[in-house]
C-alpha positions in Angstrom: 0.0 0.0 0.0 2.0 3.2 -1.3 0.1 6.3 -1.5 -0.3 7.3 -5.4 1.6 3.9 -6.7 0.2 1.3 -8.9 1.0 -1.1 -5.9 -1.5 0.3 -3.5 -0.4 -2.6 -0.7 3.1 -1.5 -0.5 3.1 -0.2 3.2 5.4 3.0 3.7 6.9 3.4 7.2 5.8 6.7 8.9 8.3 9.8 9.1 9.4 10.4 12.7 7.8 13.8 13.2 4.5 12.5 12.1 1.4 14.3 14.0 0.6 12.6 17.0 -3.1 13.7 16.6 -3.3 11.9 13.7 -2.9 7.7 12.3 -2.5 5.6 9.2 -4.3 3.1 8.3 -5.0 0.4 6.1 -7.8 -2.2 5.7 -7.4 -5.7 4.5 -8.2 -9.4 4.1 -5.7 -10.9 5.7 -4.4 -14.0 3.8 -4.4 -17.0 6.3 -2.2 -20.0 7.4 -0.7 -21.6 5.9 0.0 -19.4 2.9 0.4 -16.4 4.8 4.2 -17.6 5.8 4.6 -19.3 2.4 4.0 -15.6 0.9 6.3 -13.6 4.0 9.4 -16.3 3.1 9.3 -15.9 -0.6 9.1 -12.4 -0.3 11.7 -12.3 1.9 13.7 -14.5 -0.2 13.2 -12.0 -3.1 14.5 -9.5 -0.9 11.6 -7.3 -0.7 12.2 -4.3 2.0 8.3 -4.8 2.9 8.7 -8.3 3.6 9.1 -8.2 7.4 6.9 -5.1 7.7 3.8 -6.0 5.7 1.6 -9.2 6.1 0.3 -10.9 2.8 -3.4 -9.4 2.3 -5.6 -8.0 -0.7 -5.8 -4.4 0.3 -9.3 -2.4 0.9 -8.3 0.1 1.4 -4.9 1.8 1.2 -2.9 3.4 3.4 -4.9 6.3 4.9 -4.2 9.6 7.6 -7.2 9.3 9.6 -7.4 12.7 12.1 -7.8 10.7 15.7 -10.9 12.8 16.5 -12.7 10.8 13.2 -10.8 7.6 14.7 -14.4 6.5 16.4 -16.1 7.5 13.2 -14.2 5.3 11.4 -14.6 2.6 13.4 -18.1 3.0 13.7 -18.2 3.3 9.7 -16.0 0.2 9.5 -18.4 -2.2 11.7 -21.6 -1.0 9.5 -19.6 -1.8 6.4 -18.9 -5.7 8.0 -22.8 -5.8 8.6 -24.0 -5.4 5.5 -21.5 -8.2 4.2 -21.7 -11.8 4.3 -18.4 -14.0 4.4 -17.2 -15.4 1.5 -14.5 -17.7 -0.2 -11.7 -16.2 -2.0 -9.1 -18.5 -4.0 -5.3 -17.6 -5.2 -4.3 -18.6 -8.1 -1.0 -18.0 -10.2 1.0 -15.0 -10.8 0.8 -11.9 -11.9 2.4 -8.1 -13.0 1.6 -4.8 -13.0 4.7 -4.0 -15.4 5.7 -2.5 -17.3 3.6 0.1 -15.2 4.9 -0.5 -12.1 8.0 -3.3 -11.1 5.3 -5.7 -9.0 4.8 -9.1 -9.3 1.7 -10.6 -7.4 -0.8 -13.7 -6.8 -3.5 -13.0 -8.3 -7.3 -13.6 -6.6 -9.1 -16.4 -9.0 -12.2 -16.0 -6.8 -13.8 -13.7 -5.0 -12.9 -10.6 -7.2 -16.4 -9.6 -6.9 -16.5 -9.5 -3.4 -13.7 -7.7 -2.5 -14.7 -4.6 -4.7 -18.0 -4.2 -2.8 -16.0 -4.4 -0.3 -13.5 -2.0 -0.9 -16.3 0.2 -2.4 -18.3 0.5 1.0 -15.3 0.9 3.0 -13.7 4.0 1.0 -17.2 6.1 1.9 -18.3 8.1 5.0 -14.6 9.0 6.5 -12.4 6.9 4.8 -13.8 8.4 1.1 -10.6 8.9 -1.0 -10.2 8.7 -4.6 -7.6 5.9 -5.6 -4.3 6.5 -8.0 -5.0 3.4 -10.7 -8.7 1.4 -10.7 -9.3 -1.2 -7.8 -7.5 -4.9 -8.8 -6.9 -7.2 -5.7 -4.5 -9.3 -5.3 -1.4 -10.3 -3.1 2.1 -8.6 -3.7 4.9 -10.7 -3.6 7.7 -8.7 -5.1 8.3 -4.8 -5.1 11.2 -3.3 -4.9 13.6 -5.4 -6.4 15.6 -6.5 -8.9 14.5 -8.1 -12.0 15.6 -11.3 -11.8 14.1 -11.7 -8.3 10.7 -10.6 -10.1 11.1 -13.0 -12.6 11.7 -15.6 -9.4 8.9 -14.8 -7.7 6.7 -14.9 -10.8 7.8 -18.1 -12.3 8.1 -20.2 -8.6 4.3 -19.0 -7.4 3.0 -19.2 -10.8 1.4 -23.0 -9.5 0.2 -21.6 -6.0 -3.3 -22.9 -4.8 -5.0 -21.2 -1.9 -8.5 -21.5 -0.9 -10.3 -20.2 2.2 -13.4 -18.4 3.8 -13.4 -15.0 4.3 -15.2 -14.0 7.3 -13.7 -10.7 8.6 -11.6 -7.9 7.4 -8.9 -6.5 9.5 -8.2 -2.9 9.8 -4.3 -2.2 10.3 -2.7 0.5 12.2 1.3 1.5 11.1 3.5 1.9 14.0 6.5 4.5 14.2 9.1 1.2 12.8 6.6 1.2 10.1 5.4 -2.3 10.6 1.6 -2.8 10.3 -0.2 -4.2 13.4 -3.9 -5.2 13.8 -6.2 -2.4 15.1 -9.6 -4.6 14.8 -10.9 -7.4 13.2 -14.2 -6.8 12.1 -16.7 -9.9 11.4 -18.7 -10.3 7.9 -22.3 -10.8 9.3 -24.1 -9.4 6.2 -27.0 -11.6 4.5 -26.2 -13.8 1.7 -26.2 -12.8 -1.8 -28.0 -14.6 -4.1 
């Protein structure tokens, strides 16, 4: 999650002098166990800088200032978006890129595309509205940041990758001082099925 980037989950550490009254924040679905390790070592491997600082997710919304007095409003925003949503499954499948736009490699989401943009729709209204740099895709980054031949790594080795599971929450992340992303809430998908 960068802020005007075609890789919107790139997660940018905070500056040191950063306002105190304020926060940034992202919302995500969180990609579970196993994979979520699978995706941390390989990005590691590929020596990504965001490696250790970002868990694997398909981004909502990107990383956002939020003034702290809105900070209940968005929370309060964030629940009703959870309650009008019912869980769903969401599969990764193979690899993709964003180049020659932007240097990215990623898995890409097979199913549950859908999902995640009424998702992301609802969530970036009320006090997290914002306009977005490039139009909504989700996926999972694996490699940013580095050089081509560990893009061309990362792309060909996950290009076979499998993962299925249910999506029942979304987790809103807050970025600490060191820049590493830590969990704020977890907020439950309780919405009524579609048909």
């Amino acid at each position: 999650m960068t802020h005007g980037r075609m890789n919107d989950d790139t997660f940018v550490p905070r500056s040191r002098g950063a306002r105190a009254e304020s926060t940034v924040l992202g919302v995500v679905v969180a990609v579970p166990e196993p994979w979520a390790q699978l995706l941390t070592d390989w990005r590691a491997k590929c020596g990504d800088p965001q490696a250790g600082l970002v868990p694997p997710h398909v981004t909502l919304l990107p990383p956002t200032e939020v003034p702290g007095a809105q900070r209940q409003a968005v929370t309060d925003h964030l629940a009703a978006v959870a309650r009008q949503h019912p869980p769903f499954d969401m599969h990764l499948s193979g690899t993709g890129t964003f180049s020659p736009v932007s240097e990215v490699v990623f898995v890409a989401v097979a199913r549950g595309i859908g999902s995640c943009e009424l998702l992301a729709n609802d969530v970036r209204t009320g006090p997290l509205a914002r306009p977005l740099a490039y139009p909504y895709h989700p996926h999972v980054t694996v490699a940013h940041d580095v050089s081509a031949d560990m893009l061309d790594l990362a792309y060909s080795a996950l290009a076979d990758l499998s993962a299925e599971f249910r999506v029942d929450h979304f987790t809103e992340f807050e970025q600490a001082e060191s820049g590493a992303w830590v969990v704020a809430r977890e907020y439950p998908l309780c919405g009524p099925a579609r048909g």
